[in-house]
TORTORGU-708006 format. One record per residue (C-alpha): residue number from 1; x, y, z. Coordinates in steps of 0.25 Angstrom, whole numbers. Layout:
N
+-----+-------+-------+-------+
|   i |     X |     Y |     Z |
+-----+-------+-------+-------+
| NUM |     X |     Y |     Z |
...
+-----+-------+-------+-------+
***
This chain:
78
+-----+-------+-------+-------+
|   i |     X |     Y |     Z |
+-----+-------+-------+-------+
|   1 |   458 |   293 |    98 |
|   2 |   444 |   299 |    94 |
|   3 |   450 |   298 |    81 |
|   4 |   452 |   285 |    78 |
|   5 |   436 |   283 |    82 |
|   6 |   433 |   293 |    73 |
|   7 |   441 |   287 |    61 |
|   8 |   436 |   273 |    65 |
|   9 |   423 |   279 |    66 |
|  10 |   422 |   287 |    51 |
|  11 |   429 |   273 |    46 |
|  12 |   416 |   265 |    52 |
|  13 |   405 |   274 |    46 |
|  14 |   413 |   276 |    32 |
|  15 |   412 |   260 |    31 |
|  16 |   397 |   260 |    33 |
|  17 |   395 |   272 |    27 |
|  18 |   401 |   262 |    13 |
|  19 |   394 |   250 |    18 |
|  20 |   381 |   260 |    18 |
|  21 |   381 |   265 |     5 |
|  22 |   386 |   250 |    -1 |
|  23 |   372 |   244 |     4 |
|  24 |   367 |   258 |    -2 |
|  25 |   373 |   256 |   -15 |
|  26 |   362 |   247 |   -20 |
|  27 |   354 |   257 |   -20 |
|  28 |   343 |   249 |    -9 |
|  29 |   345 |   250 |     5 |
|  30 |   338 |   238 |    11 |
|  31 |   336 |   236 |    26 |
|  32 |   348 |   226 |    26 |
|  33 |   357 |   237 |    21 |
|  34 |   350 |   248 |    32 |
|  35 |   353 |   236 |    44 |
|  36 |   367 |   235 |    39 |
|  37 |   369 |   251 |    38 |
|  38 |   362 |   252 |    54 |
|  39 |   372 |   239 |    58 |
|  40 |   385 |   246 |    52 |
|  41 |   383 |   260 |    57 |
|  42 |   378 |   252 |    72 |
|  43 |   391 |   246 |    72 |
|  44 |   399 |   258 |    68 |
|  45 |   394 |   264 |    80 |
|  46 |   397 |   253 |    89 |
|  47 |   411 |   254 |    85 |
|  48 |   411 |   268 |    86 |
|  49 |   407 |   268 |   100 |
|  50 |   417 |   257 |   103 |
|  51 |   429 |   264 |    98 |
|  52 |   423 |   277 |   107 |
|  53 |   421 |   268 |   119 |
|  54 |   437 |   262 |   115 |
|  55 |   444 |   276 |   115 |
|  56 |   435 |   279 |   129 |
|  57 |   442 |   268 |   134 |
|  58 |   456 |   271 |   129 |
|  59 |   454 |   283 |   136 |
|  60 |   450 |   281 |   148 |
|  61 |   461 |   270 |   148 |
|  62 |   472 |   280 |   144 |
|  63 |   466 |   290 |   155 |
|  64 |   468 |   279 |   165 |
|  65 |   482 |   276 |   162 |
|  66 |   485 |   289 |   163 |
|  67 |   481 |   292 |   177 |
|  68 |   487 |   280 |   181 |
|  69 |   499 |   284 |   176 |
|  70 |   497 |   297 |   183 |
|  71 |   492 |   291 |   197 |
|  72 |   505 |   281 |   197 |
|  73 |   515 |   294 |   193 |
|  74 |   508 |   300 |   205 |
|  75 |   512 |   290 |   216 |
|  76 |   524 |   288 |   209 |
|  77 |   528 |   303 |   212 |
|  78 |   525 |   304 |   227 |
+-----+-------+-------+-------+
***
């Protein structure tokens, strides 16, 4: 599933890569165009560390389940 992040991730900073060098195409960089660049790349890293935090979960979630499944096999058996 690391993957998917990864893809999700290159997609994000791609998108404000082109929204960077469209307020750069005029040529000036004014300190609007720098807060906007800082608030994209913030909230690319939020997202980023949301999907990280979502696959931890799956994870965990799936390891669970999975030793469930195994403990009940267990008392089933005896």
């Amino acid at each position: 599933m690391r993957d998917m992040s990864d893809l999700k991730e290159k997609a994000r900073d791609a998108k404000t890569d082109a929204k960077e060098a469209w307020r750069r195409a005029d040529g000036v960089e004014s300190l609007d165009d720098k807060l906007a660049n800082a608030t994209d790349r913030a909230k690319d890293k939020v997202a980023d560390a949301g999907d990280e935090l979502h696959e931890e979960a799956d994870r965990l979630s799936r390891d669970i389940a999975y030793e469930e499944g195994r403990a009940d096999e267990m008392s089933r058996s005896r």
